[in-house]
C-alpha positions in Angstrom: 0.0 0.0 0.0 1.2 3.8 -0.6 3.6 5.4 2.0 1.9 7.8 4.5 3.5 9.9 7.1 2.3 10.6 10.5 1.7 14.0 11.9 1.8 14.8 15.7 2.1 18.0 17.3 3.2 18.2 21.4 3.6 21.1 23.8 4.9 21.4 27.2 1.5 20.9 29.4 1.3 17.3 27.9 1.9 14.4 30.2 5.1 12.3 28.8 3.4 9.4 29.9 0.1 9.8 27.2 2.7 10.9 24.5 4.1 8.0 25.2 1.4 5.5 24.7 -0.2 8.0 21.8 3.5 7.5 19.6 3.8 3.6 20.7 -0.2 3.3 19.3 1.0 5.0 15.7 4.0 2.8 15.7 1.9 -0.4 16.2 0.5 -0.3 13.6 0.1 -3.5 11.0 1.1 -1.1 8.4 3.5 1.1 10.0 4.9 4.7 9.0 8.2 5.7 7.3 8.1 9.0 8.2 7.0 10.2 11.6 6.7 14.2 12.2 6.9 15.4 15.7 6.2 19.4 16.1 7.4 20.6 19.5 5.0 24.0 19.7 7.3 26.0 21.4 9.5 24.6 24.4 9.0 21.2 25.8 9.5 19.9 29.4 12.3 17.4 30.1 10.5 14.8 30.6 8.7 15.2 27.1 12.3 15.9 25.5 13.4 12.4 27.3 10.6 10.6 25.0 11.3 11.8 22.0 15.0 11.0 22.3 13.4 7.5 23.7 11.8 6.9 20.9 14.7 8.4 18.5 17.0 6.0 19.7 14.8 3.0 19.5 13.5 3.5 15.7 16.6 6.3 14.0 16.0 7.4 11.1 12.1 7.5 11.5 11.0 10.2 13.0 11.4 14.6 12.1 11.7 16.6 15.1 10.4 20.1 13.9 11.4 22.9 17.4 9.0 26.1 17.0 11.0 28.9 19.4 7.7 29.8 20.7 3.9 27.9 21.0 1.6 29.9 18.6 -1.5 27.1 19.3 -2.5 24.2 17.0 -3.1 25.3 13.6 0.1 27.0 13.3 1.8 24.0 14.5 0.0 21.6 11.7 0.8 24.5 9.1 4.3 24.0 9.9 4.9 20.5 10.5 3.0 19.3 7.1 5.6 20.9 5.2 8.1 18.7 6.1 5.8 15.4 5.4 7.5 13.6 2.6 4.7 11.6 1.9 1.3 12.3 -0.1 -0.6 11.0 2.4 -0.5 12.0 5.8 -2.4 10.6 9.1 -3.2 13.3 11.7 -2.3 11.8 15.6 -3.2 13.7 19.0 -0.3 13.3 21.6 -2.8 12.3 24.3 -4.8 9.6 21.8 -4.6 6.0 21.4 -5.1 4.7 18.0 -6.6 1.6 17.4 -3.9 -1.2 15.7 -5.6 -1.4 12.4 -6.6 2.7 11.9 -3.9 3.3 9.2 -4.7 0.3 7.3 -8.4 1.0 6.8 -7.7 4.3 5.8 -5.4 3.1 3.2 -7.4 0.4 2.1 -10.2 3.5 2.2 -8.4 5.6 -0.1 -7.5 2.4 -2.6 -10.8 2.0 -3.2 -12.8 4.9 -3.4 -12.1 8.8 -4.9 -11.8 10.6 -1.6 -9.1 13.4 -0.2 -9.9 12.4 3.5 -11.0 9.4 5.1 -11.6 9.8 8.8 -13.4 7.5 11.5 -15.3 7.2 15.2 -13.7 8.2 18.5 -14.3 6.5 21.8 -14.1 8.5 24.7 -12.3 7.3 27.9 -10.9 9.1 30.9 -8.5 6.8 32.6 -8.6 3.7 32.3 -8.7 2.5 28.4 -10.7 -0.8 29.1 -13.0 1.5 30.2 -14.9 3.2 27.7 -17.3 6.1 27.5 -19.3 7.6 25.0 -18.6 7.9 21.0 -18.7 11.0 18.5 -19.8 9.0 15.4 -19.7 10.7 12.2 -21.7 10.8 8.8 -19.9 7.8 6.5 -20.4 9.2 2.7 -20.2 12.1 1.2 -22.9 13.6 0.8 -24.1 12.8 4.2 -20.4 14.6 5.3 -21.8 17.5 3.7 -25.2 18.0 4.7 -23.8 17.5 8.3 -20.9 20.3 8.0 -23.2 23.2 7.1 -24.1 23.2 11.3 -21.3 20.7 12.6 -17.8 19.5 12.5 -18.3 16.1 10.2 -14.8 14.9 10.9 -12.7 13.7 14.3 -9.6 15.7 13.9 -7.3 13.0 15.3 -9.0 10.1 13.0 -8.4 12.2 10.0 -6.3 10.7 7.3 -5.4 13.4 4.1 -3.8 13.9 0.7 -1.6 16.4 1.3 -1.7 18.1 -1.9 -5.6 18.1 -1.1 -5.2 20.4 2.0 -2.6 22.7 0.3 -4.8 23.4 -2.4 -7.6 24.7 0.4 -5.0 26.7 1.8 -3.2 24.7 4.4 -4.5 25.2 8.3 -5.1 28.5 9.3 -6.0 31.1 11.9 -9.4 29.9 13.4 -8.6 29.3 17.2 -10.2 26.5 18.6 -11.9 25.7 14.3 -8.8 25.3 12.4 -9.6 21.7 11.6 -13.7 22.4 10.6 -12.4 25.7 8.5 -10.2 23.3 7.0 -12.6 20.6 5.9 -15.1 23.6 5.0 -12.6 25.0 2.5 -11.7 21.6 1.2 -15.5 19.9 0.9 -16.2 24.1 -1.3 -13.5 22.9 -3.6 -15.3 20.1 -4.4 -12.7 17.7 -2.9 -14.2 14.2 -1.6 -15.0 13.1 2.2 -15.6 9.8 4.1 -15.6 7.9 7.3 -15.2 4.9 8.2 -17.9 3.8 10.5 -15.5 2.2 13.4 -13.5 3.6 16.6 -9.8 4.4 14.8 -9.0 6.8 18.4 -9.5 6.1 21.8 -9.9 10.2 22.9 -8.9 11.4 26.3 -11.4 13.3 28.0 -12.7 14.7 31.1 -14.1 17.5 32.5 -11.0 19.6 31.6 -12.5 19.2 27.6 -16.0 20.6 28.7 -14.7 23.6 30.7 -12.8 24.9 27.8 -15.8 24.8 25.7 -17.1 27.3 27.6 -17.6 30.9 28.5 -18.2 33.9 26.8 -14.5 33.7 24.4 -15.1 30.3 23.7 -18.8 31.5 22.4 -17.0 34.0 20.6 -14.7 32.2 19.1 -17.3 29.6 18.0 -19.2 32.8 16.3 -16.5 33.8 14.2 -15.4 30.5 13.2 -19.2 29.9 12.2 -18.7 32.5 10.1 -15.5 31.7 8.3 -17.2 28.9 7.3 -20.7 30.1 5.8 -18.2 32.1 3.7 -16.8 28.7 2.0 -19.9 28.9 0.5 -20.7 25.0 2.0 -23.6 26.4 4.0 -26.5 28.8 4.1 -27.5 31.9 6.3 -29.8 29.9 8.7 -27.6 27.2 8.9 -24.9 30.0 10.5 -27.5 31.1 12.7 -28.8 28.0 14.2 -25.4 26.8 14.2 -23.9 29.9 16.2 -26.5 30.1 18.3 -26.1 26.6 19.2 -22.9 27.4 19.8 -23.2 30.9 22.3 -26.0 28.6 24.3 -24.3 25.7 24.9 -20.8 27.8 26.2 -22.6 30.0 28.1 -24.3 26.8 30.0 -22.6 26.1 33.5 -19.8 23.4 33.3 -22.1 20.7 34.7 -25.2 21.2 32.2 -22.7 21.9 29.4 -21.3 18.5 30.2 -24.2 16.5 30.5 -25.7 18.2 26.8 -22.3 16.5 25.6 -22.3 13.7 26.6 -26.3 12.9 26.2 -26.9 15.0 22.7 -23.8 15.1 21.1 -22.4 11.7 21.7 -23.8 7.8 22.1 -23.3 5.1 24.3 -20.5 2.9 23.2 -21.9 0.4 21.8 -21.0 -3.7 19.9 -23.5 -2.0 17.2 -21.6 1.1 16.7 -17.9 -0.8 15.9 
């Protein structure tokens, strides 16, 4: 099957311990990488500079450490890093996620088989303990079910997401949308006509908590969500109403108090992990 490179950003608040266990997952896999990117956003700790050189030593000649001087946030990280991916396609990886063993070869066998530019896939939620999971954020397979759902929500799980790179530079790359840079992305690509789909199984086991919900909320959050909401209607993918049923959506549930805000997630917004759903 074709090459594909991996794509991982880290900064200093991680724990070493999940980037750990998130790199180990990517190198598990039955078809493994030939070109791991790591982008350090802005200065690590020591204990996250003691795993990469870890994992340098055990696999050289595998991995790109890319050392931003200072941590300019997510999007500017991803910008960066995928110019040094030597391979067309590229698989997007969290340093706090666990993918499944199998995630990078359904993707490729996804993108064998069928005219797409991304191919993403479920998440299942846990918060400690892995054998333990929580809810899942399933997402629309085909698409034209990927597009119906993006004119009011996200239709992709960022760390699931495997791309043609060429696709994404086309679009414009990542760019500034704090806290959107991944839905402005897939707007700009799905209003170039380029071609969506997910595969309807867990690929990530997602770290969560009540750390996620809290910075979901308040009134920057809300406005952040606004102007994202925005950026996107202006791809052209959506229509008026859908901006303003999505962004209003998106001011009432920040503005909810961190326990209701939680429980809306978790009982609209996700399911019940379920045999049925994998």
């Amino acid at each position: 099957m074709e090459a594909y490179s991996v794509l991982m950003p880290v900064y200093r608040k991680e724990k070493a311990e999940y980037f750990r266990e998130s790199m180990e997952s990517m190198l598990r896999q039955t078809i493994v990488t030939d070109d791991f990117v790591i982008v350090c956003d802005g200065p690590l700790t020591r204990e996250l500079d003691d795993v990469i050189a870890e994992m340098e030593k055990k696999h050289p000649g595998l991995f790109q450490i890319i050392r931003l001087k200072e941590q300019k946030g997510l999007g500017n990280a991803l910008y960066q890093g995928l110019s040094f991916c030597k391979n067309e396609l590229v698989a997007r990886m969290d340093s706090d996620d666990i993918s499944v063993p199998d995630r990078c070869r359904m993707q490729l066998e996804a993108f064998r088989a069928k005219d797409i530019d991304l191919a993403g896939g479920n998440i299942t939620e846990f918060t400690a303990d892995i054998s333990k999971p929580g809810a899942q954020r399933q997402v629309p397979e085909t698409d034209g079910e990927i597009r119906r759902f993006a004119k009011r929500r996200n239709p992709f799980n960022h760390p699931t997401v495997m791309f043609r790179r060429s696709a994404v530079l086309k679009a414009g790359s990542y760019q500034d949308c704090l806290g959107f840079e991944d839905y402005y992305l897939w707007a700009r690509m799905l209003g170039c006509g380029m071609k969506g789909y997910n595969i309807q199984k867990t690929l990530v086991y997602m770290r969560t908590g009540e750390g996620m919900y809290e910075r979901r909320g308040g009134f920057l959050y809300a406005l952040r969500g606004v102007k994202a909401r925005w950026k996107i209607y202006g791809t052209g993918i959506s229509g008026f109403s859908d901006f303003l049923i999505s962004a209003g959506g998106q001011v009432a549930v920040s503005m909810l108090p961190l326990r209701f805000r939680s429980c809306f997630y978790e009982r609209f917004l996700r399911r019940k992990r379920s045999k049925s759903l994998n």
